[in-house]
C-alpha positions, 0 to 999 in steps of 0.5 A: 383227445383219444381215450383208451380202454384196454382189456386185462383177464385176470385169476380168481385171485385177482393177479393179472393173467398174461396175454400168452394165456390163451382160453376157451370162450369159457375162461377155460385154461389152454396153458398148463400153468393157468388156473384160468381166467375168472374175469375181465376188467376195462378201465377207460383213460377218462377215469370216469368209467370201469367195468369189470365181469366174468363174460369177456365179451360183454366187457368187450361190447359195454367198451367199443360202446362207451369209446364210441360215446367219446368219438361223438364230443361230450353229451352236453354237446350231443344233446339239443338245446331245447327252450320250450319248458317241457 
């Protein structure tokens, strides 16, 4: 199954901010009716993980990574087996 993670920017306000609302690496409007981007937000499509914070690209990095957990199966198939008791 394929998972899914987009990236939404939103206002301080918590409404959505549409993609043609372009922004410095601050967050800082380039469009004149933008009163700028306060977060970024991913939600993944397994419904067991969400982040939400200012730097958008930490959300961005603390994504790819998560996706990647779901390209490698599930932890309990990644993990040895171990049958020793330590």
């Amino acid at each position: 199954m394929s998972f899914r993670a987009p990236l939404t920017d939103h206002h301080a306000d918590g409404t959505l901010c549409p993609a043609n609302h372009k922004h410095t690496s601050s967050g800082k409007p380039l469009h004149a009716d933008c009163p700028g981007r306060a977060y970024t937000q991913a939600v993944c499509s397994c419904g067991n993980w969400q982040m939400k914070q200012d730097g958008k690209g930490y959300v961005n990095e603390c994504r790819r990574r998560h996706l990647a957990d779901h390209a490698n199966g599930p932890k309990v198939l990644r993990d040895p087996f171990r049958l020793d008791a330590s």
